[in-house]
Structures are given as structure tokens and as C-alpha cells.
The first five atom37 places (N, CA, C, CB, O) and aatype in JSON, in Angstrom:
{
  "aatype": [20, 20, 20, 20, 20, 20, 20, 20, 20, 20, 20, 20, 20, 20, 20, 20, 20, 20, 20, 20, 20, 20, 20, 20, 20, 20, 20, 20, 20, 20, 20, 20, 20, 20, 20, 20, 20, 20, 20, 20, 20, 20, 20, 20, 20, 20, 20, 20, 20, 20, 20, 20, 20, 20, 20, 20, 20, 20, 20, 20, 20, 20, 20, 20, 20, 20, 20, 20, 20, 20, 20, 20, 20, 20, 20, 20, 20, 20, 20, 20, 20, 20, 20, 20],
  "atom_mask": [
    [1, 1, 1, 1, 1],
    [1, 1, 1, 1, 1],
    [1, 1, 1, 1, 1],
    [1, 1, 1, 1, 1],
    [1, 1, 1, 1, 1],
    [1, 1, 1, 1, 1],
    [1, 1, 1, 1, 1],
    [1, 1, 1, 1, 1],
    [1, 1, 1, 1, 1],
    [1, 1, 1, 1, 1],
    [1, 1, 1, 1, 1],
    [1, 1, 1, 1, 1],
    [1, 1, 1, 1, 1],
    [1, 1, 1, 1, 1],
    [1, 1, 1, 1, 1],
    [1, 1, 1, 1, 1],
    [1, 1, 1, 1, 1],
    [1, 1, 1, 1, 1],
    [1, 1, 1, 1, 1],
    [1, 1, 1, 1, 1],
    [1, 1, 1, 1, 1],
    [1, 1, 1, 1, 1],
    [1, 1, 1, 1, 1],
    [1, 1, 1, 1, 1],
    [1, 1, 1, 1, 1],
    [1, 1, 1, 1, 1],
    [1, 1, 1, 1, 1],
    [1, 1, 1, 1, 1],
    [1, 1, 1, 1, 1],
    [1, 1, 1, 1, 1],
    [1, 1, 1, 1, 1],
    [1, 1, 1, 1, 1],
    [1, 1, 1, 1, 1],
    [1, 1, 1, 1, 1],
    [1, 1, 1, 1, 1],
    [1, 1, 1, 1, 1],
    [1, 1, 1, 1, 1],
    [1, 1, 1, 1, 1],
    [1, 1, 1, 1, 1],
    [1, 1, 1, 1, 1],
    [1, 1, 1, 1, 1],
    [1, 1, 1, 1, 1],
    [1, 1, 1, 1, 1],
    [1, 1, 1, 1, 1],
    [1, 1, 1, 1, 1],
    [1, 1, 1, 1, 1],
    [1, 1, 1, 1, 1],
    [1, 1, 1, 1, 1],
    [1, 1, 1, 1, 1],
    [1, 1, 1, 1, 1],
    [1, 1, 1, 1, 1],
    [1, 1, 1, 1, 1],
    [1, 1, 1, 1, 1],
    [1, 1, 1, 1, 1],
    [1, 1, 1, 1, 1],
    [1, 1, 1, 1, 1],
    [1, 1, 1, 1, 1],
    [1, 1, 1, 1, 1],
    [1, 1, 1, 1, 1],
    [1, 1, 1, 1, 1],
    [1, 1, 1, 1, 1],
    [1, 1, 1, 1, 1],
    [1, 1, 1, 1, 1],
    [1, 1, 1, 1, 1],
    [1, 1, 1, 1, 1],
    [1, 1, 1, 1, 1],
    [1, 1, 1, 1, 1],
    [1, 1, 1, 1, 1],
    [1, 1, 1, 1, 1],
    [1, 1, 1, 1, 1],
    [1, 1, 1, 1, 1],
    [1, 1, 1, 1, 1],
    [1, 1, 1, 1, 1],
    [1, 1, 1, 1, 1],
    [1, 1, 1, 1, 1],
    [1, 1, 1, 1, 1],
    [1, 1, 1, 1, 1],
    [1, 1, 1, 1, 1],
    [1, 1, 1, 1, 1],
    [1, 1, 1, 1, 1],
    [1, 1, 1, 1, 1],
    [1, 1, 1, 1, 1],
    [1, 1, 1, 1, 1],
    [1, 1, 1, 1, 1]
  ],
  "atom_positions": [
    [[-10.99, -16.54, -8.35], [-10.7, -16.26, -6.97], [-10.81, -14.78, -6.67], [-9.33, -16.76, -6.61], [-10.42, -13.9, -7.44]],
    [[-11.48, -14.56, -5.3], [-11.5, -13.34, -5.32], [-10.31, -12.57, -4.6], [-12.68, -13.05, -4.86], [-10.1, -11.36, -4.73]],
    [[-9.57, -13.42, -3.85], [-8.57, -12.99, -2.96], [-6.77, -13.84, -2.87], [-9.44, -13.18, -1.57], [-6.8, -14.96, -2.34]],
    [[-5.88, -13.54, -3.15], [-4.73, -13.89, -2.81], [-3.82, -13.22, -2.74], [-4.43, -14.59, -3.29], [-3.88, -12.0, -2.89]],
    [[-2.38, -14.11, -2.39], [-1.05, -13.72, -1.62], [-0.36, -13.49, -2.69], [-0.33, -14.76, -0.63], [-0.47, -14.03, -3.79]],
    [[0.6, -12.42, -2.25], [1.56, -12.41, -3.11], [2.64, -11.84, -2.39], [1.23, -11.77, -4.3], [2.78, -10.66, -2.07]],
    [[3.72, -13.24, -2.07], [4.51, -12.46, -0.59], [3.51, -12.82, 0.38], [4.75, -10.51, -0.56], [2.82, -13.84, 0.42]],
    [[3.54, -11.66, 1.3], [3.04, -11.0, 2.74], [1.84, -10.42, 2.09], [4.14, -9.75, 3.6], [0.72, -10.38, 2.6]],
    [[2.26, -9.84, 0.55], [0.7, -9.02, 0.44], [-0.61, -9.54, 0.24], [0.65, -8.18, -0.61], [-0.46, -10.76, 0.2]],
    [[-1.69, -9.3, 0.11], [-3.27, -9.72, -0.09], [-3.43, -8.99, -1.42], [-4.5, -9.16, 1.23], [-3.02, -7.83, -1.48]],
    [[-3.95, -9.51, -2.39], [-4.23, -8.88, -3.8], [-5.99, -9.49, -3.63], [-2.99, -9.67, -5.45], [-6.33, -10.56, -3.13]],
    [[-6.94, -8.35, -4.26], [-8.44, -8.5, -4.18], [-8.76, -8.66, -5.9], [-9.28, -6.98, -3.32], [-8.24, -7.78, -6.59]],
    [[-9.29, -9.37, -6.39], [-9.96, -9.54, -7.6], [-10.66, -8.39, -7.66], [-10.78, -10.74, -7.74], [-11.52, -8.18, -6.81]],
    [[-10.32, -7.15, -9.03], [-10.7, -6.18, -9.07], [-11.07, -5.33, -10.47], [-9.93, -5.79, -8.36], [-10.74, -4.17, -10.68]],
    [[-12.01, -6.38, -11.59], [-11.73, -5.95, -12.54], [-12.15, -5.32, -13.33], [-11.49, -6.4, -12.86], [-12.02, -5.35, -14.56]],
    [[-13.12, -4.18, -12.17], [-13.18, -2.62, -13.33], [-12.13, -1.76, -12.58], [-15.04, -1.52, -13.42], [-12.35, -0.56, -12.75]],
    [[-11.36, -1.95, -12.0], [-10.2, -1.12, -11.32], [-9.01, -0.36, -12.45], [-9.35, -2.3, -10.26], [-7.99, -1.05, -12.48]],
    [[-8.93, 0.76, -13.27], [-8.11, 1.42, -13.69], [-6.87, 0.67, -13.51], [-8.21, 2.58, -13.18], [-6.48, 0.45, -14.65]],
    [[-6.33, 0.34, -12.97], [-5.18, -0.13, -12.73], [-4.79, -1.24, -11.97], [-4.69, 0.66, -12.37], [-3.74, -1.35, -11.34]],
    [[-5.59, -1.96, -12.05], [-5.68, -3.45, -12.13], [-4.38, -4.01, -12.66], [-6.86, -3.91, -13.05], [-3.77, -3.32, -13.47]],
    [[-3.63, -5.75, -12.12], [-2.72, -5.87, -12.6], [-3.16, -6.79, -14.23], [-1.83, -6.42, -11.48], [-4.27, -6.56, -14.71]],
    [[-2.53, -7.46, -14.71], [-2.85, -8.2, -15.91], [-3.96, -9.44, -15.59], [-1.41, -8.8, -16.51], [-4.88, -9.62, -16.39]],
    [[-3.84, -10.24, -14.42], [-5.23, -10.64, -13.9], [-6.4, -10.26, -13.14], [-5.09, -11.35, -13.42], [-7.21, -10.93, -12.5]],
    [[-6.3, -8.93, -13.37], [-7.57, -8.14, -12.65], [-7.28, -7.84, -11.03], [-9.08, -9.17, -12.77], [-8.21, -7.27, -10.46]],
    [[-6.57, -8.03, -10.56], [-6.14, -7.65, -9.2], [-5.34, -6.46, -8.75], [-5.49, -8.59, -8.8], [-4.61, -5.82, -9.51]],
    [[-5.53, -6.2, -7.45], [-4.87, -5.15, -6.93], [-4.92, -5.44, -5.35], [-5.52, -3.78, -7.41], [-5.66, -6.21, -4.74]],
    [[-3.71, -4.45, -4.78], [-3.04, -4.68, -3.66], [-4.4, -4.12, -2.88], [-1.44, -3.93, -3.48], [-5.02, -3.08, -3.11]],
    [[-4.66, -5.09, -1.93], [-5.8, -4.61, -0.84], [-5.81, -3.38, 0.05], [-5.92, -5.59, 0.12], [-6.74, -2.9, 0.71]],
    [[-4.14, -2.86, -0.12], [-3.66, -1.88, 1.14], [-4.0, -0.57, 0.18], [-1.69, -2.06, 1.81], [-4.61, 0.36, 0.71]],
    [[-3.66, -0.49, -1.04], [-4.2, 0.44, -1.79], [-5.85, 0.38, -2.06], [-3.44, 0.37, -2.98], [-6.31, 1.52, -2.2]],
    [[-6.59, -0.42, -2.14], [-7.69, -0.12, -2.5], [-8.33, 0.32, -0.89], [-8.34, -1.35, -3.41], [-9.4, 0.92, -0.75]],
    [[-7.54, -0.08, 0.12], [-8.35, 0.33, 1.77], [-7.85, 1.66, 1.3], [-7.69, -0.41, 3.7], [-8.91, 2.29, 1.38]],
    [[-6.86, 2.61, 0.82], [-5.92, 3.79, 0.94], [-7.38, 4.65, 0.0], [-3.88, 3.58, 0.04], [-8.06, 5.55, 0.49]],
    [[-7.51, 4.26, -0.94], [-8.38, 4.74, -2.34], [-9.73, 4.96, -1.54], [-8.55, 3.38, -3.82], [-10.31, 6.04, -1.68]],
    [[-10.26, 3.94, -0.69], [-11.56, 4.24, 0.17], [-11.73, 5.36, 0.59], [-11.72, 3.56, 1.25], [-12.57, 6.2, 0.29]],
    [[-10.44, 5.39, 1.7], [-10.55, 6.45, 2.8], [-10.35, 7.56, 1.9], [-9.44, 6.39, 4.1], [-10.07, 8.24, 2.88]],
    [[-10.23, 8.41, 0.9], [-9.23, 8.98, 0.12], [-9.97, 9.69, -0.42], [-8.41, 8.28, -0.7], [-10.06, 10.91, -0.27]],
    [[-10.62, 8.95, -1.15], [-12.12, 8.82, -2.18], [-11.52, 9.22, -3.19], [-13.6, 9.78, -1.92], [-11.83, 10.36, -3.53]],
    [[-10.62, 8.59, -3.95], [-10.06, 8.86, -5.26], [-9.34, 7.41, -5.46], [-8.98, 10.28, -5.3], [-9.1, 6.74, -4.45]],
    [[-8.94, 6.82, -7.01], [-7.97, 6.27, -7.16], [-6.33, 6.37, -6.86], [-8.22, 6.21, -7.99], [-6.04, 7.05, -7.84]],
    [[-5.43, 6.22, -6.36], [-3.91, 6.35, -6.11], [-3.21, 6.4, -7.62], [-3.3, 4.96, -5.13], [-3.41, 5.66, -8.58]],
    [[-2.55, 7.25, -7.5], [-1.65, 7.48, -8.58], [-0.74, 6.13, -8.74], [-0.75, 8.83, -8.27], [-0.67, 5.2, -7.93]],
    [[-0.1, 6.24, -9.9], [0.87, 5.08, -10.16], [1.66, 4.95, -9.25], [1.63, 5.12, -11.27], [1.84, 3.9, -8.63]],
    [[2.63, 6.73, -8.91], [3.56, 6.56, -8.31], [3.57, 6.46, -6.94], [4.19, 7.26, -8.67], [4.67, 6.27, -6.42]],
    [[2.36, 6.56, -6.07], [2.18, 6.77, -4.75], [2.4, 5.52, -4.12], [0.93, 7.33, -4.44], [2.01, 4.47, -4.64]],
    [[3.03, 5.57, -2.96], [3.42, 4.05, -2.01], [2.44, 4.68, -0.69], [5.68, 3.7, -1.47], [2.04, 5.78, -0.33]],
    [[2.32, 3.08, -0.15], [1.6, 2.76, 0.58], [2.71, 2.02, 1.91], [0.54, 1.94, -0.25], [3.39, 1.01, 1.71]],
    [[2.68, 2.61, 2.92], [3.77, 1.89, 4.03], [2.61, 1.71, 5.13], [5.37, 3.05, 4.67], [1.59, 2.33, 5.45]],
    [[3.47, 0.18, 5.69], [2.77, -0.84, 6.9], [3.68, 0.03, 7.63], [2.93, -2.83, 7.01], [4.81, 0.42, 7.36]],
    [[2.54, 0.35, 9.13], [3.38, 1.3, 9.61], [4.38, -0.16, 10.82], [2.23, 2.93, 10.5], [5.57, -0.25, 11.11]],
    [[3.48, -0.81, 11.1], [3.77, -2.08, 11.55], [4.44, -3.38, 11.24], [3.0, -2.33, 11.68], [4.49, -4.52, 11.7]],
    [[4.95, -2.69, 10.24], [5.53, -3.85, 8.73], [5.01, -5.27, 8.5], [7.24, -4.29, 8.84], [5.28, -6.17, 7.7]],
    [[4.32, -5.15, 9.32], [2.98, -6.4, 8.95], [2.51, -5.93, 7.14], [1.06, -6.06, 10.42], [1.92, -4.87, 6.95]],
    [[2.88, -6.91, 5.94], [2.21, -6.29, 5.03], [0.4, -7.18, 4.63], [3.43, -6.26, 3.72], [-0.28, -7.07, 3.61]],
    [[0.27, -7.6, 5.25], [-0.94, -7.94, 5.35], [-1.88, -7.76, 6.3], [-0.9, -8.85, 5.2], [-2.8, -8.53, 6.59]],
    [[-1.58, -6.52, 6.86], [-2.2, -5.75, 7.7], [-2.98, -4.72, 7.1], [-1.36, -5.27, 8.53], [-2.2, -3.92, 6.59]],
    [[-4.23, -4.36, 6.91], [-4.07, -3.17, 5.98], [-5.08, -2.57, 6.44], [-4.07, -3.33, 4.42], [-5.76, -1.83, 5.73]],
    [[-5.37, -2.8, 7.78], [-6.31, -1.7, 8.38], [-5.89, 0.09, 8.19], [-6.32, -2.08, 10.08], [-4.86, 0.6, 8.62]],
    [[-6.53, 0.5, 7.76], [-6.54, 2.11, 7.82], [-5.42, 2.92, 8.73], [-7.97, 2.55, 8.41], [-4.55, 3.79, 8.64]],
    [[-5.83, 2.36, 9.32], [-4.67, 2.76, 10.87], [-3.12, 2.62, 10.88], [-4.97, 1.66, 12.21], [-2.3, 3.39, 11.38]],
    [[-2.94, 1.59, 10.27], [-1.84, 0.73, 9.93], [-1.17, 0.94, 8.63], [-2.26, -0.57, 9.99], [-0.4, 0.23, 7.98]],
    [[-1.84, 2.43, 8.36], [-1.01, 2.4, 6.64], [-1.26, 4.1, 6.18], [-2.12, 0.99, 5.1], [-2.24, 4.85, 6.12]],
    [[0.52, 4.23, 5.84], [0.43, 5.63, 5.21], [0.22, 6.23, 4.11], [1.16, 6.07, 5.31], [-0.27, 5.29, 3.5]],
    [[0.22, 7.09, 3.37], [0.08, 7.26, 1.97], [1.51, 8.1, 1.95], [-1.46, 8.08, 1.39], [1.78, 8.83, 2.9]],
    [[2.35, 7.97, 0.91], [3.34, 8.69, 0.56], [3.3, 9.23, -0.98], [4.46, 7.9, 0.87], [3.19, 8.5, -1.96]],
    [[3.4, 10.56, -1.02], [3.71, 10.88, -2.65], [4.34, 10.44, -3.87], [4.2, 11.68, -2.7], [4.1, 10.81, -5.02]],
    [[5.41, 9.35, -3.36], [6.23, 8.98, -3.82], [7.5, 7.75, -3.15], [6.49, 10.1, -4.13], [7.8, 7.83, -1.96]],
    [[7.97, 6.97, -3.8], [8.49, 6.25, -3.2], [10.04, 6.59, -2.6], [8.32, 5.28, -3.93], [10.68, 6.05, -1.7]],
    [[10.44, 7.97, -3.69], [11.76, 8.77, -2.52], [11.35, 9.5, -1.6], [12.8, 9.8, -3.11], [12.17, 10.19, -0.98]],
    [[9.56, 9.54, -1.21], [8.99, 10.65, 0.03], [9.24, 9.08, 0.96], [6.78, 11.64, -0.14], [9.5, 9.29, 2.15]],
    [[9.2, 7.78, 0.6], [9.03, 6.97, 1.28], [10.07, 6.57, 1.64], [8.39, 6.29, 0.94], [10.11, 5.93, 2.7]],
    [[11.4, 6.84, 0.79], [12.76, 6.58, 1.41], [12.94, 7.24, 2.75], [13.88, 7.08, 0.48], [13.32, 6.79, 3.83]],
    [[12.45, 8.84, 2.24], [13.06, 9.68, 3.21], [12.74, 9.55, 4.67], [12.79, 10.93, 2.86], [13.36, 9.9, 5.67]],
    [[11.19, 8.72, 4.44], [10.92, 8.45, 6.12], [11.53, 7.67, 6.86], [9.8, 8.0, 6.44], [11.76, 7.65, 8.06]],
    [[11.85, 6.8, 5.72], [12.64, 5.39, 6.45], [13.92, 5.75, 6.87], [12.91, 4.03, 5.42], [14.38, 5.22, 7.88]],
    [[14.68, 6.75, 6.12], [15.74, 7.16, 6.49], [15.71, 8.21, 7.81], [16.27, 7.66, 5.32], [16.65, 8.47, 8.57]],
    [[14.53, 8.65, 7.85], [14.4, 9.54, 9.07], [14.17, 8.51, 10.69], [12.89, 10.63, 8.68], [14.74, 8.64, 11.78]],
    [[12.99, 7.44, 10.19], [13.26, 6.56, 11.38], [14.0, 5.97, 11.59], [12.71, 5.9, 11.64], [13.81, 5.39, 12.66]],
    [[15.61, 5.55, 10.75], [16.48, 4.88, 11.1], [17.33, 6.17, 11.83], [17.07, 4.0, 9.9], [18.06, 5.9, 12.79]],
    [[17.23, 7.35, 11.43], [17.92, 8.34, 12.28], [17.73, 7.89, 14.03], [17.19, 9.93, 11.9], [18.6, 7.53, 14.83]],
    [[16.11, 8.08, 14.22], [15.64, 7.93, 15.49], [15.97, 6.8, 15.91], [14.4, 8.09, 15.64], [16.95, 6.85, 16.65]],
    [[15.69, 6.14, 15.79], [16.33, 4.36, 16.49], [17.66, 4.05, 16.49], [15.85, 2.97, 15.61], [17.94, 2.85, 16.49]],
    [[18.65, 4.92, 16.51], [19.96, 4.47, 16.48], [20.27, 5.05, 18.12], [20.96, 5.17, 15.05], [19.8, 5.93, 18.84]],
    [[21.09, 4.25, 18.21], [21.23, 4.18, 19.75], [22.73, 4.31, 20.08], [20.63, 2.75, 20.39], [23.11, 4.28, 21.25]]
  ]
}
């Protein structure tokens, strides 16, 4: 198969991919991230639905973060803003 779910996410059959999981796959939102990028993503780098759609993974629709406490901190920053 070249394509499935896991959750919400889309995993692409990928298996000269560096970091591929144990059946040759990887998260579709990272390999759209790796396109635009033109590099592979580090281990530790997260990928956020800005739309929390996670099977959304148009370009548009997705950030790159350094890290997944750079990714806390946003979330903690937009829960700042939305409190009412």
C-alpha cells in the first residue's frame, strides 16, 4: 500500500526515506514540510495543523517548529490569546 491512516494522520509508503518508520512509511505532513524546505526534518522537529485538521497537509496549513517545547510554547501563547 502506498498510503494510510494512522489516527487523523496520512502515512505515504516511503522506502528510501532516512527515517522511515519500521514499515517504510512516513507522516505525509512532514514529507509536504521536507519539499518545501528542500532538506530532510530532523528527528526532533514538529510539524503543527494550523487548522487542527491532521490530515490536512497542504503547505499552507502547516508549521515547522524546532522542537516540540518551541511547539508547546505556541500553544501556550494561543491559549493566552483566546481567553476571554
Amino acid at each position: 500500500g502506498g498510503i494510510k491512516k494512522d489516527r487523523n494522520y496520512i502515512l505515504v509508503n516511503s522506502p528510501d526515506h532516512p527515517y522511515k518508520n519500521s514499515y517504510g512509511y512516513v507522516y505525509q505532513h512532514r514529507l509536504v514540510i521536507e519539499e518545501a524546505i528542500g532538506r530532510y526534518l530532523e528527528s526532533e522537529e514538529v510539524i503543527h495543523h494550523i487548522n487542527g485538521n491532521a490530515s490536512d497537509n497542504r503547505i499552507e496549513n502547516l508549521m515547522l517548529f524546532a522542537s516540540q517545547s518551541e511547539h508547546l510554547k505556541y500553544h501556550k501563547k494561543q491559549d493566552k490569546l483566546n481567553v476571554r
